[in-house]
N, C-alpha and C positions, 0 to 999 in steps of 0.2 A: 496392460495399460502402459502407453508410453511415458518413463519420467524427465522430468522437465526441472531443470531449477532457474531460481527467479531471483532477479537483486532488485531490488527497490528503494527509491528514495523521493522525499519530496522538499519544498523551501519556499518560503514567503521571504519576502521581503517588504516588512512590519507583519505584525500578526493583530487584523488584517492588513492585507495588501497584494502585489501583485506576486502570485504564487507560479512556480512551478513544479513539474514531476517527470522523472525519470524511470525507467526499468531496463533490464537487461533478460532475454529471456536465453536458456541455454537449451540445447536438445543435440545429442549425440555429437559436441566438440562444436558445434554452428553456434553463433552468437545473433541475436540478432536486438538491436538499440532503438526502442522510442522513447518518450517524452511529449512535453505538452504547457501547456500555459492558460493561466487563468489568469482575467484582469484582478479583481477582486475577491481572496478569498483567503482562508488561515493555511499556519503547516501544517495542523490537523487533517485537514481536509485532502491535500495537497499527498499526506501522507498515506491516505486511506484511497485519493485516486489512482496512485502508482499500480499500487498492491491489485487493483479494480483492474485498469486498462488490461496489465501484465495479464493477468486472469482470463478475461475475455479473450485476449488475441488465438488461447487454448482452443484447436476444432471441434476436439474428443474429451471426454474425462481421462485426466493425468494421474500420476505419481507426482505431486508437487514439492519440491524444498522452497520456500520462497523465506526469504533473509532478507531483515530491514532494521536500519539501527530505532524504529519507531516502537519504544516502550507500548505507546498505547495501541497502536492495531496489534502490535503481536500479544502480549496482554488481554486484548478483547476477545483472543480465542482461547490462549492456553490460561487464560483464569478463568472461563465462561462469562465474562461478559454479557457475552451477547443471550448463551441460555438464560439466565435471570432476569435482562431485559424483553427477551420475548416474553418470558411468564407473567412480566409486571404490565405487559400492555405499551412498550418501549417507554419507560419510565426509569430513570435513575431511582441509585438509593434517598436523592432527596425529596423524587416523590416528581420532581421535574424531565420535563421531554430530555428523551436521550440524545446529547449531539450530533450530527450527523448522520440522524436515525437511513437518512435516504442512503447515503455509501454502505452505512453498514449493513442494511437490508439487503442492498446491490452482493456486497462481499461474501454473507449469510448464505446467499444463493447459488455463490462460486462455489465456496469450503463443502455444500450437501453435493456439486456438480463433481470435483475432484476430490482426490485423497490427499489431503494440504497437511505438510509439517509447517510448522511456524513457528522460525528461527530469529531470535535475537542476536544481531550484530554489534559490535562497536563502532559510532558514529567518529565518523573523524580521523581515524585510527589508519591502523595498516590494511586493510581488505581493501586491494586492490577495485576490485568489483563495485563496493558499496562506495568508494571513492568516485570509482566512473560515474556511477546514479548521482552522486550527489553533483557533479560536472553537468551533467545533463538538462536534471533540474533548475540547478543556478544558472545553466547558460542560455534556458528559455525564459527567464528574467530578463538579462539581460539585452537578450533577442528582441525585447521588446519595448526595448525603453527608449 
């Protein structure tokens, strides 16, 4: 399988509000830059779209690194999130529908498609990369105001 790494990021502006999302995909030294724009929607969402797009644009199943400064998508996989909430019927521990149940179902789908490691970055920081995502995503904000 071919591996792939992946930066992702996403940003509202209010939460909610008009959102954007960024990704960067790599393959053998090629870069290649999208993003995207939502009128109305949280950074949650925003954050879970990145990671989604990025995923999709994939032909074949990969080797995946994908790195995102978002506690809660990468959390959703390396704490199993998502197995507990599939056991429960997409139910949180409060017994309440799971956020985002639609992206992370989407995501769910990706992670059984590829071999996905899932990397916590530091947001804001020195990573080049997760710097450009977060550009991406605020500038299709931007882009649309």
């Amino acid at each position: 399988m071919k591996e792939v790494t992946i930066y992702t990021d996403g940003a509202c502006s209010g939460n909610p509000g008009p959102g954007g999302w960024g990704a960067i995909l790599e393959f053998r030294g090629i870069e290649k830059e999208i993003s995207g724009y939502v009128p109305n929607t949280t950074n949650q969402r925003m954050e879970l779209t990145a990671a989604l797009k990025a995923l999709e644009l994939l032909k074949e199943p990969c080797f995946v690194q994908l790195h995102s400064d978002s506690a809660y998508l990468i959390r959703g996989f390396n704490e199993n999130w998502l197995g507990k909430w599939e056991q429960n019927g997409w139910k949180n521990s409060k017994k309440e529908p799971v956020s985002n149940e639609d992206l992370w179902k989407a995501l769910l789908e990706q992670n059984r498609r590829h071999k996905i490691t899932w990397i916590k970055v530091k947001g804001h920081s020195d990573n080049p990369l997760n710097n450009r995502c977060d550009a991406l995503a605020t500038g299709e904000i931007k882009k649309h105001r």
